[in-house]
Backbone as JSON, one array per atom type, in Angstrom:
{
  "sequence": "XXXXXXXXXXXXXXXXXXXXXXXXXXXXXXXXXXXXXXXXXXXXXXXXXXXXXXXXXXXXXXXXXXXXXXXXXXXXXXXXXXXXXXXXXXXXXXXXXXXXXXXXXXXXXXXXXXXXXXXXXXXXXXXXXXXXXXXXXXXXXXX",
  "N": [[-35.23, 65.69, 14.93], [-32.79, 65.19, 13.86], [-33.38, 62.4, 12.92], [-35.2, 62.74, 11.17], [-33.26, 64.21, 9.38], [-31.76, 62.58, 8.49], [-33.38, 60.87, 6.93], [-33.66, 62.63, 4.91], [-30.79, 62.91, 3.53], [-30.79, 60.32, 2.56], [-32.58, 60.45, 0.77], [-30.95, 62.46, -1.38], [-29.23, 61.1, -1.83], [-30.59, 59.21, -3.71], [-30.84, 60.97, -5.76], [-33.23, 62.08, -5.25], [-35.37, 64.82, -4.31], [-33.96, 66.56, -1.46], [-35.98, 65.89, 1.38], [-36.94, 64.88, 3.74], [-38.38, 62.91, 6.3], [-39.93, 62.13, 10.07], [-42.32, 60.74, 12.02], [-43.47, 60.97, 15.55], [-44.33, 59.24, 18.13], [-45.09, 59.03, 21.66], [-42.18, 59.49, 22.15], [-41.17, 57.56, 20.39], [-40.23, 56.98, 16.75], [-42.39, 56.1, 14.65], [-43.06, 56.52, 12.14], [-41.27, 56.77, 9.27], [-40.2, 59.06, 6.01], [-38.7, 59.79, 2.77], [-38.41, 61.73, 0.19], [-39.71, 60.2, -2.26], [-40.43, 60.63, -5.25], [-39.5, 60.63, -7.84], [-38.48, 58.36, -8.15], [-40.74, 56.63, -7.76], [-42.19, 57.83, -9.5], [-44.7, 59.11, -8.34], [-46.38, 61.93, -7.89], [-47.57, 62.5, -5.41], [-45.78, 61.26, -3.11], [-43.96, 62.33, -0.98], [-41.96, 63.03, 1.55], [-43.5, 63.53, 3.9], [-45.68, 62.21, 3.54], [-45.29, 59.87, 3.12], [-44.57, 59.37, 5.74], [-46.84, 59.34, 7.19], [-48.28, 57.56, 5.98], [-46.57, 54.8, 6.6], [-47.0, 55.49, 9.38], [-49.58, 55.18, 10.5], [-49.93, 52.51, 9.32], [-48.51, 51.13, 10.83], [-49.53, 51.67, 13.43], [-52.35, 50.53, 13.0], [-54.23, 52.84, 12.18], [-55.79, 55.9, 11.01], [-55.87, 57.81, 12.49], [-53.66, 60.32, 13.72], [-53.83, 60.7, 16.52], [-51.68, 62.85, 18.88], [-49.19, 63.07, 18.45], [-45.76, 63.64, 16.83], [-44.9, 65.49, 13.99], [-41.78, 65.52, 12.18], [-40.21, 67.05, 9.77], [-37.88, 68.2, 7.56], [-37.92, 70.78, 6.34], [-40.22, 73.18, 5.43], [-43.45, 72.0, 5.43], [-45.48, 71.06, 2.33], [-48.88, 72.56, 1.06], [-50.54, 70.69, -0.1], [-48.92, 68.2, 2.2], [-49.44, 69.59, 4.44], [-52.03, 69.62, 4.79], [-52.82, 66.84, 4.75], [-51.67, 66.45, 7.49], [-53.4, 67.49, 8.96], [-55.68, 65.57, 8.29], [-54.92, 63.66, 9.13], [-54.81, 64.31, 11.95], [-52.47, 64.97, 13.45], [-50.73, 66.1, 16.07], [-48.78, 67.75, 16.37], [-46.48, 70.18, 14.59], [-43.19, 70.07, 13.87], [-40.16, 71.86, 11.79], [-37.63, 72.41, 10.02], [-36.28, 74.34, 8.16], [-37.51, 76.82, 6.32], [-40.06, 76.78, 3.62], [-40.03, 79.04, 1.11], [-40.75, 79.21, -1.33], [-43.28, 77.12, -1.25], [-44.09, 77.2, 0.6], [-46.43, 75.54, 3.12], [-47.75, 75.96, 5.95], [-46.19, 78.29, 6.99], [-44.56, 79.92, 5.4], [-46.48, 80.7, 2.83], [-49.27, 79.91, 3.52], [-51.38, 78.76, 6.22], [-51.99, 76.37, 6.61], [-53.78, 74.22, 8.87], [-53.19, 75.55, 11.35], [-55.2, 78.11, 10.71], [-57.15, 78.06, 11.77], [-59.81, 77.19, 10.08], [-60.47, 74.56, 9.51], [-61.44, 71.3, 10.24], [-59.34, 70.4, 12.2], [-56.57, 71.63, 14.31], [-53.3, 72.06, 14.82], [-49.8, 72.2, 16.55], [-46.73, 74.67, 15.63], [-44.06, 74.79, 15.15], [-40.88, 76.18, 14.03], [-37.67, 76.15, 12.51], [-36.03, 74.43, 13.74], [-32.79, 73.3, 13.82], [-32.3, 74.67, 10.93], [-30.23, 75.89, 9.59], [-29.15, 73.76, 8.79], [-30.71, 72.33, 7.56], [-31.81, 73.68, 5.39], [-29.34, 74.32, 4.15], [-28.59, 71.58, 2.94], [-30.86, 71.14, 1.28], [-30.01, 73.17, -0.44], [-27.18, 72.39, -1.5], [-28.14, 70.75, -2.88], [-29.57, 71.21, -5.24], [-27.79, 73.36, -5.91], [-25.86, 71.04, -6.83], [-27.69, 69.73, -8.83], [-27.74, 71.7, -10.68], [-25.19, 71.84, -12.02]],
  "CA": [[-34.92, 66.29, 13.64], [-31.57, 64.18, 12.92], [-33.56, 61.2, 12.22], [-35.61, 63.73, 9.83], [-31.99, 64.48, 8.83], [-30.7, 61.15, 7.94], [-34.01, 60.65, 5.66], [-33.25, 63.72, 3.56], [-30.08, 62.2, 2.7], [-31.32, 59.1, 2.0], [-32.98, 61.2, -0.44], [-30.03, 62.97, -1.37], [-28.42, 59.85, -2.17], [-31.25, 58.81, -4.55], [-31.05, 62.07, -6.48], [-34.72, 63.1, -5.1], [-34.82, 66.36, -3.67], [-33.54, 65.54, -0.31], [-36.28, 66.2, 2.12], [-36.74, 64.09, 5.21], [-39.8, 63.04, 7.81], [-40.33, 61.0, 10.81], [-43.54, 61.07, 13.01], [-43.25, 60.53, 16.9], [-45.52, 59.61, 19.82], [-44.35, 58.34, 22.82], [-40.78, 59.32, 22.1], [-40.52, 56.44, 19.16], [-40.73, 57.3, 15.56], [-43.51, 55.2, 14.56], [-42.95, 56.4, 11.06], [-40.31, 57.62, 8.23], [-39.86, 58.46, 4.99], [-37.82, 60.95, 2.41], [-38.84, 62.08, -0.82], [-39.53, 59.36, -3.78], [-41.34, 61.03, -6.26], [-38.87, 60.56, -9.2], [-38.33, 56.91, -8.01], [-42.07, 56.01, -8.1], [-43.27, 58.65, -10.7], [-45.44, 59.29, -7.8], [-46.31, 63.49, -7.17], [-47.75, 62.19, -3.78], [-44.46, 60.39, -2.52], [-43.5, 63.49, -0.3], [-41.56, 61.94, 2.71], [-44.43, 63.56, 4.94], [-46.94, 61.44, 3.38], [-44.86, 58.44, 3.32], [-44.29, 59.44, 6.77], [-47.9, 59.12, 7.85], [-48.71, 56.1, 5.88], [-46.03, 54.06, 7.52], [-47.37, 55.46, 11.04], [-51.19, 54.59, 10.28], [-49.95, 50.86, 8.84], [-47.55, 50.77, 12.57], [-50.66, 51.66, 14.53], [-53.27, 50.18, 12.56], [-55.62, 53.62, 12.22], [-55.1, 56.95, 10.26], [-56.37, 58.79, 13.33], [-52.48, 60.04, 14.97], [-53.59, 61.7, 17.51], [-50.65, 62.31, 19.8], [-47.79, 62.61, 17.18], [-45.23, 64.88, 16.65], [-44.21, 65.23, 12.51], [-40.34, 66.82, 12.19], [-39.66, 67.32, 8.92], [-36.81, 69.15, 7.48], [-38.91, 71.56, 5.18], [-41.98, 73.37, 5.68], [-44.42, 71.15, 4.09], [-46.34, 72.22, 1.39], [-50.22, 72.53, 1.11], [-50.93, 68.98, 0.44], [-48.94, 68.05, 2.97], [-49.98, 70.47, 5.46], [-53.78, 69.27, 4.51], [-52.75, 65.55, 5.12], [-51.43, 66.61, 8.73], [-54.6, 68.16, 9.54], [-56.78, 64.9, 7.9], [-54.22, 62.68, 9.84], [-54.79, 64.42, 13.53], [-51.41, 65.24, 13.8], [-50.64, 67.27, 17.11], [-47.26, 69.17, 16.6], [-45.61, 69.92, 13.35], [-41.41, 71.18, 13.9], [-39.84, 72.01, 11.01], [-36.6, 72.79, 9.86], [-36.07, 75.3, 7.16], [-38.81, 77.49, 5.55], [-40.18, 77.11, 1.88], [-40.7, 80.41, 0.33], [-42.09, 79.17, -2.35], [-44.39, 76.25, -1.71], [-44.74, 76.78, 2.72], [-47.86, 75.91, 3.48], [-48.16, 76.66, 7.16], [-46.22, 79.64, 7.94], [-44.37, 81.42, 4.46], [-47.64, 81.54, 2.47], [-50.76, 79.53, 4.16], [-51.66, 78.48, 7.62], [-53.22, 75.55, 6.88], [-53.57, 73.57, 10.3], [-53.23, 76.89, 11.96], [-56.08, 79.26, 10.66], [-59.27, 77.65, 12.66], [-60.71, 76.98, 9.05], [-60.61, 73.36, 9.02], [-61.92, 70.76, 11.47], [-58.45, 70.01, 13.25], [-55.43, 72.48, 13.8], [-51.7, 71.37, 14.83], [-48.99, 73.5, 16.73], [-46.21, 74.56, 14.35], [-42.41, 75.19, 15.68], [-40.55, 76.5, 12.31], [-36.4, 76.82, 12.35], [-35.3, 73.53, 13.94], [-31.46, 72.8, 12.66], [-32.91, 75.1, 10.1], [-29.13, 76.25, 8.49], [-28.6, 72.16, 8.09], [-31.91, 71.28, 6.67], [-31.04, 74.56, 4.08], [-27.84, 73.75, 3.14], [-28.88, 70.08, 2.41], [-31.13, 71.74, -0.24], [-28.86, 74.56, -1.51], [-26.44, 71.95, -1.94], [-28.77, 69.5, -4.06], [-29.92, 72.38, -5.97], [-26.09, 73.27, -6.94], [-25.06, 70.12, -7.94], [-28.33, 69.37, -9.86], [-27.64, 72.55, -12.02], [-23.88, 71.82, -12.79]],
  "C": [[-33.7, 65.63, 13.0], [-31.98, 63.02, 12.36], [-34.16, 61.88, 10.56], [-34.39, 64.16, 8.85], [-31.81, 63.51, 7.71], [-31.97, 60.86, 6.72], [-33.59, 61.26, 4.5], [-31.9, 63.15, 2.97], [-29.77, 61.09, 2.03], [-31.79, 59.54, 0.56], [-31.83, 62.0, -1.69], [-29.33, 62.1, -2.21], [-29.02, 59.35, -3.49], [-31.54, 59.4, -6.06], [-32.61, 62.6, -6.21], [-34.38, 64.43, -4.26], [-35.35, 65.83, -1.83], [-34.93, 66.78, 1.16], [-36.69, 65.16, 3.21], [-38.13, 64.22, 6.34], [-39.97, 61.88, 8.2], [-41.62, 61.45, 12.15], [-43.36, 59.92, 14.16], [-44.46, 60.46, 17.99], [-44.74, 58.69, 20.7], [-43.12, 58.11, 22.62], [-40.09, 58.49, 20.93], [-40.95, 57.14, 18.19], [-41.72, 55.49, 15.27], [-43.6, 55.45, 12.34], [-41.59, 57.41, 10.1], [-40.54, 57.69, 6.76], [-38.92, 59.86, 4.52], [-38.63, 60.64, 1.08], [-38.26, 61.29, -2.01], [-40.16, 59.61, -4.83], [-40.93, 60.47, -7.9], [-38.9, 59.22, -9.32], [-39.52, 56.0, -7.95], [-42.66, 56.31, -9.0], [-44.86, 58.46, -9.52], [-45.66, 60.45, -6.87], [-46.87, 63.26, -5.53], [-46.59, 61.66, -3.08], [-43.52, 61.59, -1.9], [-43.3, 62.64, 0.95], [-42.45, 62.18, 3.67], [-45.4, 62.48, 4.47], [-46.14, 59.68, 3.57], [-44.84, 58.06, 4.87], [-45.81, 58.64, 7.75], [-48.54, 57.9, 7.09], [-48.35, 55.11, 6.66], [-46.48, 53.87, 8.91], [-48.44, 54.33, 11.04], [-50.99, 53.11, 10.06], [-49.66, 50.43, 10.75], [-48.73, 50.48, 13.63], [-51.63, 51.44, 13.95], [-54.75, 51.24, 12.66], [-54.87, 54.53, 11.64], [-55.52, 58.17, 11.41], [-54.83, 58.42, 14.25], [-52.32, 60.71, 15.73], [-52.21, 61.11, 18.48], [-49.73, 62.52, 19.52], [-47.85, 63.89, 17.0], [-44.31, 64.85, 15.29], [-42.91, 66.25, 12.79], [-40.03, 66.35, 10.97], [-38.69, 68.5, 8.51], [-36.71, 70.32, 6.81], [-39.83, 71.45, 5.34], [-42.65, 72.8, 4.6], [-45.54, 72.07, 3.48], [-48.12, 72.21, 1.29], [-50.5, 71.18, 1.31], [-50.52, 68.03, 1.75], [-49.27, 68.1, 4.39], [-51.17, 69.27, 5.72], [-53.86, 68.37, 5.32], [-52.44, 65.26, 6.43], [-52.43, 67.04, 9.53], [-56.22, 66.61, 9.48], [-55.99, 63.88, 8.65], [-54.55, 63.0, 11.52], [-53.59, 64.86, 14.31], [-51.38, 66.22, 14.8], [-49.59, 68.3, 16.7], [-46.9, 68.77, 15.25], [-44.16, 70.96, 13.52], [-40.96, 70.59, 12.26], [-38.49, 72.38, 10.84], [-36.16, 74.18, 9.05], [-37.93, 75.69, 6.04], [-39.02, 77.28, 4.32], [-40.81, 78.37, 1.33], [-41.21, 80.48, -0.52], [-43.31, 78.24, -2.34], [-44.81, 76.11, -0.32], [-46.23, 76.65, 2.49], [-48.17, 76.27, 4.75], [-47.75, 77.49, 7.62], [-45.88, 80.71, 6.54], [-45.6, 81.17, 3.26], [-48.81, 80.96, 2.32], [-50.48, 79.0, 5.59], [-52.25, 77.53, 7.59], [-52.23, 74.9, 8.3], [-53.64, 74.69, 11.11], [-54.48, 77.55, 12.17], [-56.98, 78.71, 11.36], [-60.2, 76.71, 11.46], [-61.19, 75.39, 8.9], [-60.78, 72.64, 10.31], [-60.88, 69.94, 12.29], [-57.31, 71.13, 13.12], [-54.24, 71.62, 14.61], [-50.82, 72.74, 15.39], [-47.74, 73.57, 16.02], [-44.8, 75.4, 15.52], [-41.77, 75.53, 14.07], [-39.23, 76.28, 13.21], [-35.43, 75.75, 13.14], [-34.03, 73.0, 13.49], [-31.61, 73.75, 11.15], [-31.8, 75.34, 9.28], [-28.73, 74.59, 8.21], [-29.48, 71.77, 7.23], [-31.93, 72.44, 5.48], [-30.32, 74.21, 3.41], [-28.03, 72.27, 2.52], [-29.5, 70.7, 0.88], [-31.05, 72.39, -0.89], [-27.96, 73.22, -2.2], [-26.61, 70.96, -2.98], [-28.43, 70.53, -5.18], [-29.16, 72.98, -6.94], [-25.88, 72.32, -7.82], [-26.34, 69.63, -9.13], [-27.91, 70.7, -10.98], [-26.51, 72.77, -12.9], [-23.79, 70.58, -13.52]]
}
């Protein structure tokens, strides 16, 4: 989760809203990214997805079984989705989104059974650091 850290402020740094993801198998991150949306004008450019492109290029397949995503913010539907169409085994998280969670504050995707892969879900990892990172954007974007 600190490498997941160090993305978000990468992000942070960029003025995107600082969220942070690196996907692991066999102990290595095999992929990273942080949130470029503003910097590509691209609503897909969520550091999970960047996260799992990078892997899939690393290991030449989009099938990761095996892999453990730690992002620093519960990802949101699309992302979720893309963890479930990726194979992803484990998803830890840092801090909850109350407004846009998709797997625990308000859907289950990967979870419910409904879809033809699920994922086990750890929530609250570093969870008052990966908060305060985006309380503290949040502030200074509104002053």
């Amino acid at each position: 989760m600190r490498a997941a850290l160090a993305e978000a402020r990468r992000a942070y740094s960029l003025g995107e809203v600082p969220i942070g993801a690196v996907l692991v198998k066999d102990a290595a991150i095999i992929g990273r990214g942080h949130n470029l949306r503003e910097g590509r004008q691209d609503p897909t450019a969520h550091a999970e997805m960047l996260a799992l492109r990078r892997a899939a290029a690393a290991l030449g397949t989009w099938r990761l079984a095996g892999t453990t995503m730690y992002v620093t913010i519960e990802p949101c539907p699309m992302c979720a989705g893309a963890l479930v169409l990726a194979r992803v085994e484990h998803l830890v998280y840092g801090a909850p989104d109350p407004k846009g969670g998709g797997v625990d504050s308000h859907y289950h995707i990967g979870r419910d059974g409904f879809l033809n892969h699920t994922f086990t879900v750890r929530g609250g990892l570093l969870a008052q650091e990966c908060g305060q990172l985006m309380q503290d954007f949040f502030r200074r974007l509104r002053t």
